[in-house]
C-alpha positions in Angstrom: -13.9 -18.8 -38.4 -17.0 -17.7 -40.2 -20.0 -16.6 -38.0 -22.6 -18.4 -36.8 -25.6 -19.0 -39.1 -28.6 -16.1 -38.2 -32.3 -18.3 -37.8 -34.3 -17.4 -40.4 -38.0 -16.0 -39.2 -39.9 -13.3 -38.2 -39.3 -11.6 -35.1 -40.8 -9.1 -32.9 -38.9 -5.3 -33.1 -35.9 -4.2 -35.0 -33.1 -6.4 -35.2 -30.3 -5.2 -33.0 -26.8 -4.9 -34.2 -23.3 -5.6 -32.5 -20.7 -2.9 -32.3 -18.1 -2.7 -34.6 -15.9 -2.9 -32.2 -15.3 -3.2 -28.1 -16.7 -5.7 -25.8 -20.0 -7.6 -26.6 -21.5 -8.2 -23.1 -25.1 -8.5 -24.1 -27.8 -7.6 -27.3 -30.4 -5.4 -25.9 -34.1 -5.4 -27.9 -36.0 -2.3 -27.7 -39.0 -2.1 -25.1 -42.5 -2.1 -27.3 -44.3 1.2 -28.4 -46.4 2.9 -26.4 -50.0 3.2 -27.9 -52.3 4.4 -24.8 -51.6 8.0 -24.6 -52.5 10.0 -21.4 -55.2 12.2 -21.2 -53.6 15.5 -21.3 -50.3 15.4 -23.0 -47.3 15.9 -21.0 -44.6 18.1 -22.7 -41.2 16.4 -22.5 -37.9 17.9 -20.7 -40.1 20.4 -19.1 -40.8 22.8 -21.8 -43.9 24.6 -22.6 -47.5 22.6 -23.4 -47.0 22.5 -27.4 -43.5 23.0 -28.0 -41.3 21.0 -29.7 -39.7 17.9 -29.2 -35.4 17.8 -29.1 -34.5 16.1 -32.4 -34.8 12.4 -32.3 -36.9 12.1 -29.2 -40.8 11.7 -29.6 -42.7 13.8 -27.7 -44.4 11.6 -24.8 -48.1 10.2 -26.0 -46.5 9.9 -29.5 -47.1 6.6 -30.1 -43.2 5.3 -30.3 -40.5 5.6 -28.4 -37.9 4.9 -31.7 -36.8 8.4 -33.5 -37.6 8.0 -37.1 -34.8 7.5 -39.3 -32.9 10.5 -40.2 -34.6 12.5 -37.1 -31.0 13.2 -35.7 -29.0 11.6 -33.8 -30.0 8.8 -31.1 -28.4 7.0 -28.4 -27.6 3.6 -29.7 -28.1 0.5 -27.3 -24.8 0.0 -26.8 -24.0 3.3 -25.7 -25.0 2.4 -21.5 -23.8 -0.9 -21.2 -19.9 0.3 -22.8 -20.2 3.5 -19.9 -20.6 1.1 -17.1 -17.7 -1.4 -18.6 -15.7 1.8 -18.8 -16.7 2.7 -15.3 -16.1 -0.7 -14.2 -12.9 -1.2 -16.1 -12.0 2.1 -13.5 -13.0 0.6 -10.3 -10.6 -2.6 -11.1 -7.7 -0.8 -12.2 -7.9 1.2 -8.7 -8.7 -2.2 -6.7 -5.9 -4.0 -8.6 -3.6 -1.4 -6.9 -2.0 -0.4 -10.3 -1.5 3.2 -8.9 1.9 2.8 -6.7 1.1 2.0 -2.9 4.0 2.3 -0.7 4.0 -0.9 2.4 6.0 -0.7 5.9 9.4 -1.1 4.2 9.0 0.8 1.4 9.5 4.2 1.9 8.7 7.0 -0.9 11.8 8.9 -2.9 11.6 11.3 -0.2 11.3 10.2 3.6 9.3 11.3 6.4 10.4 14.8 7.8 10.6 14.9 11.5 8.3 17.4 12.7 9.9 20.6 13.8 10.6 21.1 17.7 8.1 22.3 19.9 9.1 24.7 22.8 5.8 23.7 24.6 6.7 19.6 24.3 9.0 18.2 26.9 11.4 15.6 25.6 9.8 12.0 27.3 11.7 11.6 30.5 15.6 9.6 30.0 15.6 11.0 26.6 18.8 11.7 24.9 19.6 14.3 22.2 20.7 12.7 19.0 24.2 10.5 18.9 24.6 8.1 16.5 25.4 4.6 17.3 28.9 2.8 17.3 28.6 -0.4 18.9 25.9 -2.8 19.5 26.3 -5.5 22.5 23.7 -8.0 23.1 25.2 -10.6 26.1 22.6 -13.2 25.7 23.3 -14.0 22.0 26.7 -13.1 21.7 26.7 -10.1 19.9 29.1 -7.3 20.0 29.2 -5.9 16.8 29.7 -2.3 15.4 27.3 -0.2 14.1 27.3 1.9 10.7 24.6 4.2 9.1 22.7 2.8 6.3 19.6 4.2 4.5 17.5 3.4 1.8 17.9 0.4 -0.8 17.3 1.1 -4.4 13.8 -0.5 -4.0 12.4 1.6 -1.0 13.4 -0.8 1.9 16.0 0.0 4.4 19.1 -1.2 3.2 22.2 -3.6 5.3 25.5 -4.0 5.6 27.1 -5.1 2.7 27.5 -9.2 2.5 31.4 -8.8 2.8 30.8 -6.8 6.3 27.7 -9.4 7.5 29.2 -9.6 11.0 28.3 -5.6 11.1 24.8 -3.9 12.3 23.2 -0.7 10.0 21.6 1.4 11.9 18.5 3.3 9.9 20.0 6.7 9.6 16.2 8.4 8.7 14.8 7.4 12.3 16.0 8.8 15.5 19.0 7.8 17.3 19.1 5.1 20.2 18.5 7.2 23.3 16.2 9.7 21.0 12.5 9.8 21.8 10.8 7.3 19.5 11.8 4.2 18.0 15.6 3.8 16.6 16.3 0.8 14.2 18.8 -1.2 13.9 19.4 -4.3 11.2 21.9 -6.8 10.4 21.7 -10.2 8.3 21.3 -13.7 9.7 23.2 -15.4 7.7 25.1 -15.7 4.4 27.2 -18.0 2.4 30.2 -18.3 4.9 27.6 -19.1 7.7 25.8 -17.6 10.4 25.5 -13.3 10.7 25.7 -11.3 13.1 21.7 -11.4 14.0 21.4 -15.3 13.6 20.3 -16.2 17.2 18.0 -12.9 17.4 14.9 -15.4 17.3 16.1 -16.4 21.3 16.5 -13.1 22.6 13.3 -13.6 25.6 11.8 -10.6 27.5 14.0 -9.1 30.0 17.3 -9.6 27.9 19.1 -6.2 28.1 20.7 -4.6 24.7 23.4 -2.2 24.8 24.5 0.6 22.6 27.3 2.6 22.6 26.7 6.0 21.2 29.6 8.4 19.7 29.1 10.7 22.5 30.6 7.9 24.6 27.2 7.4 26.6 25.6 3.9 26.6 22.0 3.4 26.5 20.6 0.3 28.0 17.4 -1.1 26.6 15.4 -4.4 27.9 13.3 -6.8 25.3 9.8 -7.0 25.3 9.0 -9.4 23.1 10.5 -11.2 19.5 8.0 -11.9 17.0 7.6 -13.0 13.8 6.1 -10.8 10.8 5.5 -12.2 6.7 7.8 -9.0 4.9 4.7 -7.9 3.3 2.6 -7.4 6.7 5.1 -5.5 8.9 3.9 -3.7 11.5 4.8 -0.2 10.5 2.7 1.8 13.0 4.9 -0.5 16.5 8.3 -0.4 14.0 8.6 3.1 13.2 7.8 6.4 15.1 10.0 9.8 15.7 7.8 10.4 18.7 7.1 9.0 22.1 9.8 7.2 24.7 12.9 5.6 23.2 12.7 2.6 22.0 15.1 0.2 20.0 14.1 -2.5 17.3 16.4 -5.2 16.2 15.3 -6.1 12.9 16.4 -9.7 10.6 15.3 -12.0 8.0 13.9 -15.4 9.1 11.2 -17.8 8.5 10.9 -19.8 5.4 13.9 -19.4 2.7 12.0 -18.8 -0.4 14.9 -17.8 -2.8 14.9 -15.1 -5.8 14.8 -11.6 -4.2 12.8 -12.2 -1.0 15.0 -14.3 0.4 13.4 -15.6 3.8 9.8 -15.1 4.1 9.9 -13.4 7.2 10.9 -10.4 9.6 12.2 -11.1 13.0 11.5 -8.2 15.1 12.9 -7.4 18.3 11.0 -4.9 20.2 12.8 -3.5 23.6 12.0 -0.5 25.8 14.4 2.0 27.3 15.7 0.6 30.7 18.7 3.2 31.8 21.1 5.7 30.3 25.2 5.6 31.3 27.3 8.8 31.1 31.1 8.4 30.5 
């Protein structure tokens, strides 16, 4: 498409002209000259009274503020408004999150280290030292299931039990061990194509219902829910889900919500959150 026409007519200062190339974003038109000089001259960049002005800059009092042609070189009018594009064009690739964040299931390459052992600490009270989990028993929605170690899916989250072994519960093999101080993890599915998983009444458990898990040392650590709630997968609470530190705790962890299809799957994480109630020796 050929340009637009240019309006014939005088006009007041140079003519200023586009870039060749980049983003137009405005036309800038020099300020007027300056014709009332100050009484005692005023020597630019803070040199010395008489000395010489850098080339293509007019010293002040001058007269004009536009370098004659061929004085050196200048700073065109475009030169300002592309710098603050560029700096702009900065600020939104930062904002727009195109440097890699990492959200509550999304763990880096290489997971959080648990902080070496302090001699000072004492372990919380009913700790356990680590044992990992071999069967999970939950009366109130039928669940007696055993438990395997799983650890990190290809995309950062913590990975399940395989679809052919959905009546099974992972435990998260990176956190600590049920009966460990902090917060132990355990997940399963809630459903599949045969039907409903192992974890597919986990939205009833109520405060008060006791968990069970039997650890490979043979002891049994009894835990009581506090509460079942409802997260969007891109929102979960990392700082009350995760945690090598502190009492024990156990989270029960499935899908649920609004079935959305593709590679989210349900919408939501149901999390059950329960508190350490009593240990059992063998």
């Amino acid at each position: 498409m050929p340009p637009p026409p240019v309006p014939s007519g005088p006009r007041n200062g140079p003519t200023p002209q586009p870039p060749t190339s980049g983003l137009q974003i405005f036309h800038p038109t020099p300020p007027p000259p300056v014709t009332t000089p100050p009484a005692t001259p005023v020597p630019p960049y803070g040199g010395p009274a008489g000395a010489p002005s850098p080339a293509g800059v007019a010293p002040s009092g001058a007269g004009s503020t536009v370098a004659p042609s061929g004085a050196g070189p200048t700073r065109g009018p475009w030169s300002v408004p592309l710098a603050v594009l560029l700096v702009l064009l900065g600020v939104f690739a930062t904002g727009a999150g195109l440097g890699r964040t990492v959200g509550p299931l999304d763990w880096t390459d290489t997971p959080p280290q648990r902080p070496a052992a302090d001699a000072r600490t004492s372990p919380p009270p009913g700790s356990l030292p680590a044992s990992r989990p071999v069967r999970l028993t939950v009366p109130a929605i039928r669940v007696a299931a055993p438990v395997a170690p799983v650890g990190q899916a290809r995309d950062g989250s913590i990975d399940v039990p395989p679809l052919d072994r959905h009546h099974e519960t992972g435990w998260y093999d990176r956190g600590p061990t049920p009966g460990e101080p902090g917060r132990a993890i355990i997940v399963g599915h809630v459903d599949s194509k045969d039907g409903p998983s192992v974890f597919y009444d986990l939205r009833k458990l109520k405060p008060g219902d006791r968990i069970e898990v039997t650890r490979d040392d043979r002891r049994v650590v009894v835990f009581r829910v506090d509460s079942v709630e409802f997260f969007d997968k891109s929102a979960l609470p990392a700082d009350r889900v995760y945690g090598d530190s502190g009492a024990p705790a156990l989270r029960l962890i499935t899908c649920g919500g609004q079935w959305t299809g593709g590679r989210t799957g349900y919408a939501d994480n149901v999390v059950a959150f329960a508190s350490l109630a009593e240990t059992r020796s063998p």
